[in-house]
N, C-alpha and C positions, 0 to 999 in steps of 0.2 A: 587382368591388370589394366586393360586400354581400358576398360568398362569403367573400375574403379574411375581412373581417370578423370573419365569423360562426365563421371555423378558429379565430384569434387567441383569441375569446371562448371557446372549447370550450376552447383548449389551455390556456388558463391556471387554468380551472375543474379542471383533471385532479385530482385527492386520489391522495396515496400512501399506506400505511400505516409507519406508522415504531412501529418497537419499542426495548423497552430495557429497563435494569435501574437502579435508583437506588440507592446504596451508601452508609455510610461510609467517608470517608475514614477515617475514624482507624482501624477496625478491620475493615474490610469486609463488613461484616455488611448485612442487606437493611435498608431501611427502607420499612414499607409506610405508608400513606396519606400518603405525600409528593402533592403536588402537581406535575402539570405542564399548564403552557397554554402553545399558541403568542402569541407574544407579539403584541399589536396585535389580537387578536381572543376572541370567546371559546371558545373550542376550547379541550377540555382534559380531563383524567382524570385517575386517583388510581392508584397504584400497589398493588399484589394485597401476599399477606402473603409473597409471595417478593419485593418491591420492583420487579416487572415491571409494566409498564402499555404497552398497544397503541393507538395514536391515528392520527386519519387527517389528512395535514399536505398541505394546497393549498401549490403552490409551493415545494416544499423546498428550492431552488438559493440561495433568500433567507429561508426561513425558519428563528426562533427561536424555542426551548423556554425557557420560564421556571421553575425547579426548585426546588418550597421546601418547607419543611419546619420546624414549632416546634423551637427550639434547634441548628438551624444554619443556616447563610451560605445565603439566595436566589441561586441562580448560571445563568446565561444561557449556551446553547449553540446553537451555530448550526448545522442541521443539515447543511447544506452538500451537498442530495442523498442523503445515507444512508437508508439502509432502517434502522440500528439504531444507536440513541443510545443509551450507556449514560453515566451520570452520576455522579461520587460526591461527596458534599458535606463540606464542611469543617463543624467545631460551632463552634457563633457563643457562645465562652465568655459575651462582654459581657453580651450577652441574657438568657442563661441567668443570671448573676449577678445582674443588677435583679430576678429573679423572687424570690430568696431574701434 
């Protein structure tokens, strides 16, 4: 039974690494220093000046990336087991309008 246990606890400690690239929607272009964290914890990195970022994700079958970036939409993806999330974000006009 302790054995059982103790597999259970290993196996859900596993880390994967999951990669990606975060984008413009509007024009595809990279967007570097977006943020991502898995959601519910603080696990998380910044995207390179190609909009790529490597993160190491416990449990990815239920885990969620949180995607944001000043002047456009925070958007929520669910990794669903993938090794590579690639993201692209919509611009959050609103936001950007209250600035100016």
């Amino acid at each position: 039974m302790i054995g059982l246990l103790l597999f259970l606890a290993g196996a859900s400690a596993v880390a994967q690494t999951v990669t990606g690239r975060v984008t413009s929607a509007c024009d595809g272009s990279a967007i570097p220093g977006a943020s991502i964290l898995v959601k519910g914890t603080t696990t998380g990195a910044a995207t390179d000046a190609d909009g790529r970022y490597t993160l190491s994700v416990s449990n990815t079958g239920s885990a969620v990336l949180v995607v944001s970036y000043i002047g456009f939409k925070t958007t929520e993806v669910a990794v669903q087991g993938r090794s590579q999330v690639d993201v692209s974000l919509d611009e959050d006009v609103a936001t950007l309008a209250k600035w100016w």
